[in-house]
LUMSE-826264 format. One record per atom (N, C-alpha, C, CB): x negated, y negated, z negated. Coordinates in steps of 0.2 Angstrom, whole numbers, padded with zeros to 4 digits, always signed. Glycine has a CB too. Layout:
// LUMSE-826264
XYZ
...
//
This chain:
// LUMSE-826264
-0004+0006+0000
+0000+0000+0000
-0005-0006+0000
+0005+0000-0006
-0003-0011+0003
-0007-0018+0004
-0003-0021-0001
-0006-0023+0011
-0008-0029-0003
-0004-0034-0006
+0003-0036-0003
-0008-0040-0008
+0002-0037+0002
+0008-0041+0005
+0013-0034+0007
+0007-0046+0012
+0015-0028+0004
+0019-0023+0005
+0022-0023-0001
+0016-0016+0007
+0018-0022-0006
+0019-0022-0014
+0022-0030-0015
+0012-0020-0019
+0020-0036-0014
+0027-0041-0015
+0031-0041-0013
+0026-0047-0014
+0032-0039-0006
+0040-0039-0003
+0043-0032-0006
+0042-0039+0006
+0041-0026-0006
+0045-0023-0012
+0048-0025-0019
+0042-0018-0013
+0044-0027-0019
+0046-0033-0030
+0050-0036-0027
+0040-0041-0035
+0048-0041-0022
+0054-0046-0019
+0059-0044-0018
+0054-0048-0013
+0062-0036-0015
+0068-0036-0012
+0070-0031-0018
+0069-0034-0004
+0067-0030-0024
+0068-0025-0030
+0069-0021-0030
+0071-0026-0033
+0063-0016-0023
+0062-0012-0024
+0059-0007-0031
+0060-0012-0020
+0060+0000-0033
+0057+0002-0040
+0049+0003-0039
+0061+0009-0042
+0046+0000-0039
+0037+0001-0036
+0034+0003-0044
+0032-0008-0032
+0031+0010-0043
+0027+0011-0050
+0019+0012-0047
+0030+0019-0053
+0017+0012-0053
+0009+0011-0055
+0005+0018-0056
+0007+0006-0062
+0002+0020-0055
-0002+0027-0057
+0004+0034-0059
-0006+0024-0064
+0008+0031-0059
+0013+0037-0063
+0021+0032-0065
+0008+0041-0074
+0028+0038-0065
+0032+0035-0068
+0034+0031-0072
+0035+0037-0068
+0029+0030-0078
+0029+0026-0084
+0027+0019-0084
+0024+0028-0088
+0024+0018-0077
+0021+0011-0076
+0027+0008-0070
+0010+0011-0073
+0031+0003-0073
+0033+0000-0066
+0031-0007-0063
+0041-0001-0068
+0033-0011-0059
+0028-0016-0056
+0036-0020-0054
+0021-0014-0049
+0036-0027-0055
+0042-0030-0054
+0041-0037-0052
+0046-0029-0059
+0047-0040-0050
+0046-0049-0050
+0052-0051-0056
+0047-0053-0040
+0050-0055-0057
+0054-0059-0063
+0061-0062-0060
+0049-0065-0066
+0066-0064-0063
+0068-0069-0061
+0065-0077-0061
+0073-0069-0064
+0061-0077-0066
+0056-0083-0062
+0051-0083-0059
+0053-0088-0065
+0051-0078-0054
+0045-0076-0051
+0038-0075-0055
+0043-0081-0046
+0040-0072-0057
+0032-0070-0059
+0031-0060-0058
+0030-0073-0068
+0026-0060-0058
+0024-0052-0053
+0022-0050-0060
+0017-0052-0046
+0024-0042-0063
+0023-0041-0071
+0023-0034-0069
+0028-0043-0078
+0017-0030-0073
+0018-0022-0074
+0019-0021-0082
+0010-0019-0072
+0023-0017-0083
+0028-0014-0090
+0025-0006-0090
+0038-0015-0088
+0022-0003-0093
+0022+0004-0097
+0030+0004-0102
+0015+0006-0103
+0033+0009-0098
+0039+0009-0102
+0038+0010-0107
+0044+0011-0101
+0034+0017-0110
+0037+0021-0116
+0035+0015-0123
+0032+0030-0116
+0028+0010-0122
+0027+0005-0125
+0030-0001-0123
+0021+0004-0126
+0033-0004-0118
+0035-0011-0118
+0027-0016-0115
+0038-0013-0127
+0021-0013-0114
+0014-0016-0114
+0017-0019-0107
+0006-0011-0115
+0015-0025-0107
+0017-0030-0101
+0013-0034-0097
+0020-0033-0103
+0009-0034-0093
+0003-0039-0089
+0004-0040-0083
-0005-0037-0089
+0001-0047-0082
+0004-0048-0074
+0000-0046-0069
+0004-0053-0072
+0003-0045-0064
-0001-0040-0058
-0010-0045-0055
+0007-0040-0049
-0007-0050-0055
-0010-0056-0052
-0015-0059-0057
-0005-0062-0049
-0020-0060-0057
-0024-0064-0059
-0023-0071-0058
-0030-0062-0056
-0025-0077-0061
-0023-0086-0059
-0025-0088-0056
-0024-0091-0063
-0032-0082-0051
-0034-0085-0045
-0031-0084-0041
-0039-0083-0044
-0025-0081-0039
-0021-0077-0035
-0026-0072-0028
-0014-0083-0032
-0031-0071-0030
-0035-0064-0029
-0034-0058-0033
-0042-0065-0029
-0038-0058-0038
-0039-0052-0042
-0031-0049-0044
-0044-0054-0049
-0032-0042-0045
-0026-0040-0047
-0029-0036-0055
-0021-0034-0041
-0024-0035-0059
-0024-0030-0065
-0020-0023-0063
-0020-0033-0071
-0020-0023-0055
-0018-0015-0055
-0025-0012-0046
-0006-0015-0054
-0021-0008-0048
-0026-0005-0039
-0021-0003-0035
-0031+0003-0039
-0022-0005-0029
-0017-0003-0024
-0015+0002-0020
-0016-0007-0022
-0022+0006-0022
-0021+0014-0020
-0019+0018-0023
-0025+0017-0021
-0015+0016-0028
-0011+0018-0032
-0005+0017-0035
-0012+0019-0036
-0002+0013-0031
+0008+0010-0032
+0012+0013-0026
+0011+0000-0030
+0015+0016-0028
+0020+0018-0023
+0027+0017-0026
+0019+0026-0019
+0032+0017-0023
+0037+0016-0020
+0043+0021-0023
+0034+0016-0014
+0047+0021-0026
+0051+0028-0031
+0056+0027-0025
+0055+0027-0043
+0057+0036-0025
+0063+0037-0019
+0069+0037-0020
+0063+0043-0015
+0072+0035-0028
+0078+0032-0029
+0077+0029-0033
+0082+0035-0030
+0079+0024-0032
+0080+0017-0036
+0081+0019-0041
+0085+0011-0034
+0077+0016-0046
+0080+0015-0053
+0082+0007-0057
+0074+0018-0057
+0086+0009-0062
+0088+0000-0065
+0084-0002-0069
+0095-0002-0069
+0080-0009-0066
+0074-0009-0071
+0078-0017-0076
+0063-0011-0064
+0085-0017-0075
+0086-0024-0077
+0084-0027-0085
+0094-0026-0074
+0084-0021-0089
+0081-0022-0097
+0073-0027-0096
+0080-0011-0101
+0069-0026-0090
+0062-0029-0091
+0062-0036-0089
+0056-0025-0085
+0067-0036-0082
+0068-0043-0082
+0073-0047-0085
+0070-0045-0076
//
């Protein structure tokens, strides 16, 4: 997955996970881009304030084949 695949999925609120089901990846209602481990609630944003660097790898988000309701994060 590319950066610009993994924002228009958040965009259109697609379910995009991180390494495994536990880690989801989302956009906010105020835009902001955020990874959540559910089973703790641990929460960082994807994006660095350089808007280069990420806190995740992108060899490793894909895409869940049935939507789940992530609306409890946003």
């Amino acid at each position: 997955m590319t950066k610009k695949e993994l924002i228009k999925a958040m965009d259109e609120g697609k379910t995009v996970h991180w390494h495994n089901k536990g880690y989801i990846c989302y956009r906010t209602k105020c835009g902001e881009y955020l990874k959540t481990f559910r089973p703790n609630s641990h929460t960082i944003g994807i994006f660095h304030k350089d808007g280069i660097g990420m806190n995740i790898t992108l060899k490793d988000c894909f895409i869940a084949e049935k939507p789940e309701f992530i609306a409890e994060l946003i």
